[in-house]
PyMOL CGO cylinders between C-alpha atoms (Angstrom):
from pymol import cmd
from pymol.cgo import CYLINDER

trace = [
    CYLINDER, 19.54, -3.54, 25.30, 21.42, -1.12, 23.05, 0.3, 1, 1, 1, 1, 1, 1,
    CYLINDER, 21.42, -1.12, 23.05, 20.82, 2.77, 24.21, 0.3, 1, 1, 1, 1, 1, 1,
    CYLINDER, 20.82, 2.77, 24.21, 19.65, 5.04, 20.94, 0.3, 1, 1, 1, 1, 1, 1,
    CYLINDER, 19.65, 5.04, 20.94, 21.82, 7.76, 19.72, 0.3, 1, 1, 1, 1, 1, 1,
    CYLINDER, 21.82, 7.76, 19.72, 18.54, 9.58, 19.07, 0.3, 1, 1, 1, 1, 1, 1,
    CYLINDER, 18.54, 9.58, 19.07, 16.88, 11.74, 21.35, 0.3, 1, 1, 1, 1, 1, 1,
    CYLINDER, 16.88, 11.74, 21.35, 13.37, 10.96, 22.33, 0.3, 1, 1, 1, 1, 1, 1,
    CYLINDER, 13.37, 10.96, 22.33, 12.46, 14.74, 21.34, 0.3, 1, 1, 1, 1, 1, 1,
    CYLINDER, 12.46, 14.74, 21.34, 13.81, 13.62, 17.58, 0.3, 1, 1, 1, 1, 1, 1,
    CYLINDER, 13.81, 13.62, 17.58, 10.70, 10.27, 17.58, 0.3, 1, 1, 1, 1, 1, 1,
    CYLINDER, 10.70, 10.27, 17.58, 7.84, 12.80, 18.92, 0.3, 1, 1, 1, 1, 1, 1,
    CYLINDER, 7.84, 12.80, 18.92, 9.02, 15.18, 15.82, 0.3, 1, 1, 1, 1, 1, 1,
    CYLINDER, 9.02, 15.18, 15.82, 8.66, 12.81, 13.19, 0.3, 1, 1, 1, 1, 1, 1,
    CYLINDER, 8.66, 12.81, 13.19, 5.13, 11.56, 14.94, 0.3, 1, 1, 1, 1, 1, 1,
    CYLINDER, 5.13, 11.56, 14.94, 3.94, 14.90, 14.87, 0.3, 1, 1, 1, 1, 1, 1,
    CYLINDER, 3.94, 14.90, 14.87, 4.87, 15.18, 11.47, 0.3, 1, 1, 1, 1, 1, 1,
    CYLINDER, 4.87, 15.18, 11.47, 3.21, 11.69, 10.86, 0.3, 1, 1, 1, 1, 1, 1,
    CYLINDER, 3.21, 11.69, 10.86, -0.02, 12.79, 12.29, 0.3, 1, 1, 1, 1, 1, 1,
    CYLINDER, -0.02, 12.79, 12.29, 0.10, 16.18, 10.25, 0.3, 1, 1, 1, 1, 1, 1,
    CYLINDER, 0.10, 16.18, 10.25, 0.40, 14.27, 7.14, 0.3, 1, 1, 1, 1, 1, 1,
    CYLINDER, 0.40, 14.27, 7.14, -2.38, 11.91, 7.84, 0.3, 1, 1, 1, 1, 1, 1,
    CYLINDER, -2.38, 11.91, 7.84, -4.83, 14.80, 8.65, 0.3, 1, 1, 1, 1, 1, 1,
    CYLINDER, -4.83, 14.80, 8.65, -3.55, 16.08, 5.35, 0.3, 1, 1, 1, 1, 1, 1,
    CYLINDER, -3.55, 16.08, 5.35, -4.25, 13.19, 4.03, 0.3, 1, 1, 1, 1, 1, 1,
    CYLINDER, -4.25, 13.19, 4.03, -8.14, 13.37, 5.54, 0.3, 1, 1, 1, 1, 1, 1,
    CYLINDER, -8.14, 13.37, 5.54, -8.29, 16.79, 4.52, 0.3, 1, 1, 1, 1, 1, 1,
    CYLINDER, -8.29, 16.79, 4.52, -7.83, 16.13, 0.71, 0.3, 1, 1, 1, 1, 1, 1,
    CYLINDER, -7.83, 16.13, 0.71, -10.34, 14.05, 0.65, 0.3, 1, 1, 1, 1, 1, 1,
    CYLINDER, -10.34, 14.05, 0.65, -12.83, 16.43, 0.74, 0.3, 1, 1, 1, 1, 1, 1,
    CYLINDER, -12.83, 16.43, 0.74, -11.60, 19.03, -1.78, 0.3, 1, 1, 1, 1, 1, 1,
    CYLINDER, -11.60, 19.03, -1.78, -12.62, 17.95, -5.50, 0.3, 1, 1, 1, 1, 1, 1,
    CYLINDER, -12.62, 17.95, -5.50, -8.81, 18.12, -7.22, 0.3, 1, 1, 1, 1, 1, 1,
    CYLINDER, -8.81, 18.12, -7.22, -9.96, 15.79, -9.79, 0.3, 1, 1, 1, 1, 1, 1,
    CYLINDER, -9.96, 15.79, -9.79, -7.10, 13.11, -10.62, 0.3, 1, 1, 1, 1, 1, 1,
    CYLINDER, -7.10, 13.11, -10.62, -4.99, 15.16, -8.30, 0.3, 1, 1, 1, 1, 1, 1,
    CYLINDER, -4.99, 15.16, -8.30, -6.79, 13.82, -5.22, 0.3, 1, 1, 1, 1, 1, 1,
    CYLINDER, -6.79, 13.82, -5.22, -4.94, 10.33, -5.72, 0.3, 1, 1, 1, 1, 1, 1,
    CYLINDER, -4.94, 10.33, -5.72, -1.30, 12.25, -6.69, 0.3, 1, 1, 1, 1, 1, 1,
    CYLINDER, -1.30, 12.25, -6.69, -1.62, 14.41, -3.59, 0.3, 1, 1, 1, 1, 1, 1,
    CYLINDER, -1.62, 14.41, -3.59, -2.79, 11.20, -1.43, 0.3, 1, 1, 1, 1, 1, 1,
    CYLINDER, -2.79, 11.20, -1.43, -0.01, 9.22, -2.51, 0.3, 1, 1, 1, 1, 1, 1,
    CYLINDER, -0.01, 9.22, -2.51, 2.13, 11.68, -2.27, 0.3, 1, 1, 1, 1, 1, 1,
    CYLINDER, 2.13, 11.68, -2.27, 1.36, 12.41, 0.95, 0.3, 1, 1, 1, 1, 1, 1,
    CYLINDER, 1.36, 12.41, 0.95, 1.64, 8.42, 1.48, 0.3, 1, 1, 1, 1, 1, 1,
    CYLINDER, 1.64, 8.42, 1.48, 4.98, 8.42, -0.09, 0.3, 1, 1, 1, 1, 1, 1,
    CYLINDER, 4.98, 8.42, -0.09, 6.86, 10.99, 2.16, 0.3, 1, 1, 1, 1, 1, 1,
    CYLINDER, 6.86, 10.99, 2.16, 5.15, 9.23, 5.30, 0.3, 1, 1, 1, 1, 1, 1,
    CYLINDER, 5.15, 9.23, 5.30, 6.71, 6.10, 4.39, 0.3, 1, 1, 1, 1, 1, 1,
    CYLINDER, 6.71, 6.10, 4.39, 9.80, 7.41, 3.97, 0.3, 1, 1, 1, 1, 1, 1,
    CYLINDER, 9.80, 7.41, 3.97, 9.89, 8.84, 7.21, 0.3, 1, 1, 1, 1, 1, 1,
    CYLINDER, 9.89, 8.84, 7.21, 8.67, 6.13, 8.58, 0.3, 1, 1, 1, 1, 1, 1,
    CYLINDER, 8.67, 6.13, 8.58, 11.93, 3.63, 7.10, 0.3, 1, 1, 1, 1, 1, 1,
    CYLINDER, 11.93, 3.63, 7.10, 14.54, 6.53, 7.55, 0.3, 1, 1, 1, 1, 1, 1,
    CYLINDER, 14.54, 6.53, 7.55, 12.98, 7.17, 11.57, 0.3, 1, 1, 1, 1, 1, 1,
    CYLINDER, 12.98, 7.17, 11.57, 11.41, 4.53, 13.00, 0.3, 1, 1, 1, 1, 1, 1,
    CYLINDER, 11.41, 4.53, 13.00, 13.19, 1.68, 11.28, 0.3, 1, 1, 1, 1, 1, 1,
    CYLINDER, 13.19, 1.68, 11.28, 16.62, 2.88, 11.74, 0.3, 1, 1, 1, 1, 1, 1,
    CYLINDER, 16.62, 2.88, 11.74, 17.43, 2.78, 7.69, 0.3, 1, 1, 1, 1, 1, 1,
    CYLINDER, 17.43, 2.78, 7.69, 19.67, 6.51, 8.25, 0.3, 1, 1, 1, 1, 1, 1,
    CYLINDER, 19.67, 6.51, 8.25, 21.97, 4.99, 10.42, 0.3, 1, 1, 1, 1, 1, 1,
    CYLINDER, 21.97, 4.99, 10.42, 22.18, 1.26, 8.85, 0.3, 1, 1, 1, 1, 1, 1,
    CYLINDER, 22.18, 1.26, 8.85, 25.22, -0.53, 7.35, 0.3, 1, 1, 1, 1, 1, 1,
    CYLINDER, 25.22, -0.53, 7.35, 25.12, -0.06, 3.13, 0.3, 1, 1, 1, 1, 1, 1,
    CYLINDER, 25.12, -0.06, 3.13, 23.95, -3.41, 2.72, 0.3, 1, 1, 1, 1, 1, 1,
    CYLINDER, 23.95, -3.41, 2.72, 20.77, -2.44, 4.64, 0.3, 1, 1, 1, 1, 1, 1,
    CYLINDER, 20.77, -2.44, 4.64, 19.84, 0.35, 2.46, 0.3, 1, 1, 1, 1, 1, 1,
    CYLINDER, 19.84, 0.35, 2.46, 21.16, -1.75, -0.72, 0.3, 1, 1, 1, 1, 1, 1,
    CYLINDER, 21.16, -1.75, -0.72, 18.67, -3.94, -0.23, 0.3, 1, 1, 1, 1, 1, 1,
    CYLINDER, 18.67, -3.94, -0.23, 15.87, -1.39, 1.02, 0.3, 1, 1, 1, 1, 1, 1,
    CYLINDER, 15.87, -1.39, 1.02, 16.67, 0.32, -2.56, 0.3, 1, 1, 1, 1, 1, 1,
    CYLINDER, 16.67, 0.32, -2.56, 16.76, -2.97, -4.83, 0.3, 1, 1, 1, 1, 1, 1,
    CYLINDER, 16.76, -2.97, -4.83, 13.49, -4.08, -3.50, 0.3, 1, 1, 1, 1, 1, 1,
    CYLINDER, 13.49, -4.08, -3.50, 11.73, -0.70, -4.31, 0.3, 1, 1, 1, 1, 1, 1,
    CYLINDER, 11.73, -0.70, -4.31, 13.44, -0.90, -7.78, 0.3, 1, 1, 1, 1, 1, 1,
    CYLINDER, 13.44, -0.90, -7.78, 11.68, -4.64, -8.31, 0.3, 1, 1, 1, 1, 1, 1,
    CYLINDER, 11.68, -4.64, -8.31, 8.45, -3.39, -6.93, 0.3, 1, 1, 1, 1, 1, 1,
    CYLINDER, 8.45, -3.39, -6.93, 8.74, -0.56, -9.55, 0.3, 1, 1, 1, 1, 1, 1,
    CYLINDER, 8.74, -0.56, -9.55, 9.38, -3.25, -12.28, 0.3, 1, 1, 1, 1, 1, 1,
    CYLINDER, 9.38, -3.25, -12.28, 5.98, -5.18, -11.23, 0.3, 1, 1, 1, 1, 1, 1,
    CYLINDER, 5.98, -5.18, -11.23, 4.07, -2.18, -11.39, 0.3, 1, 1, 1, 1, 1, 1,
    CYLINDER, 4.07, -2.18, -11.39, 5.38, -1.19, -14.44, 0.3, 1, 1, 1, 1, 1, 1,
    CYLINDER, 5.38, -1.19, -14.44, 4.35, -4.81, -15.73, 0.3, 1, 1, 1, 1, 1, 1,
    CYLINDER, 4.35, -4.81, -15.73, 1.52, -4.58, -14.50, 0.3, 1, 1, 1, 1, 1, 1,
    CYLINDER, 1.52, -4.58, -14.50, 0.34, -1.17, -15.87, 0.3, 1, 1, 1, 1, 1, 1,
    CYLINDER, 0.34, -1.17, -15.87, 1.62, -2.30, -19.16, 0.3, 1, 1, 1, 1, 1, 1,
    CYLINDER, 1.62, -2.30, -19.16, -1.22, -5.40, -19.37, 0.3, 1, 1, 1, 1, 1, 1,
    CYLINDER, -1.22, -5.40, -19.37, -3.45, -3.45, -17.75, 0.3, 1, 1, 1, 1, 1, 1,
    CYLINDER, -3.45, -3.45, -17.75, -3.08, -0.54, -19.90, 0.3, 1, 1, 1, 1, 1, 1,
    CYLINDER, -3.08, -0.54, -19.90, -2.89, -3.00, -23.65, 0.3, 1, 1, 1, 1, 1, 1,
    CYLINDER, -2.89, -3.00, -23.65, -5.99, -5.09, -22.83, 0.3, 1, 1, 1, 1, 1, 1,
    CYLINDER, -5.99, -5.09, -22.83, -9.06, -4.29, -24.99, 0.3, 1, 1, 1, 1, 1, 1,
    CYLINDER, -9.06, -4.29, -24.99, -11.85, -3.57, -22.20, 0.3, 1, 1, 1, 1, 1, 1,
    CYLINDER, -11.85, -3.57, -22.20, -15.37, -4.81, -23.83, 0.3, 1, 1, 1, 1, 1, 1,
    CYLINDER, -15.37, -4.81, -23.83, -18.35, -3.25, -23.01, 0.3, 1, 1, 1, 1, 1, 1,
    CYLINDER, -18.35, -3.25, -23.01, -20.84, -5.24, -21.52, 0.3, 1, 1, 1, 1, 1, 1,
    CYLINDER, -20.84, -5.24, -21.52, -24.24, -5.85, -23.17, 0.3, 1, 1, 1, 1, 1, 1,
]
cmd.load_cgo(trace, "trace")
């Protein structure tokens, strides 16, 4: 098995990071932002997953054509939620009665 160029002390950083942002996460659940609560949660979300693929998954140290794909996927996952919104956003919601 291949040895890793990282030191251990580099993994228990980023988890202690991880498990700062997820009682950050917890923690803004109970303070009324208003719409904010779901930015700040997502944010939240979105730098955790980011350490998560740059860390734990190896993506800083992978050949271009690792993070070429990593980067075209997240664009086509940004066009489907873009389509997405779009119909949900030009439907005509009825009331019910």
């Amino acid at each position: 098995m291949a040895e890793d160029a990282r030191p251990r002390r580099t993994y228990y950083t980023i988890y202690a990071i991880l498990m700062v942002g997820t009682y950050l996460t917890w923690q803004v659940a109970y303070f009324d932002l208003g719409l904010f609560n779901t930015v700040a949660a997502l944010g939240i979300a979105a730098v955790k997953a980011v350490l998560v693929a740059l860390f734990f998954m190896h993506l800083r140290d992978s050949p271009r054509l690792t993070s070429a794909v990593v980067i075209g996927s997240l664009f086509w996952l940004f066009i489907l939620l873009a389509l997405t919104m779009s119909d949900y956003l030009s439907r005509g919601w009825m009331t019910g009665g």
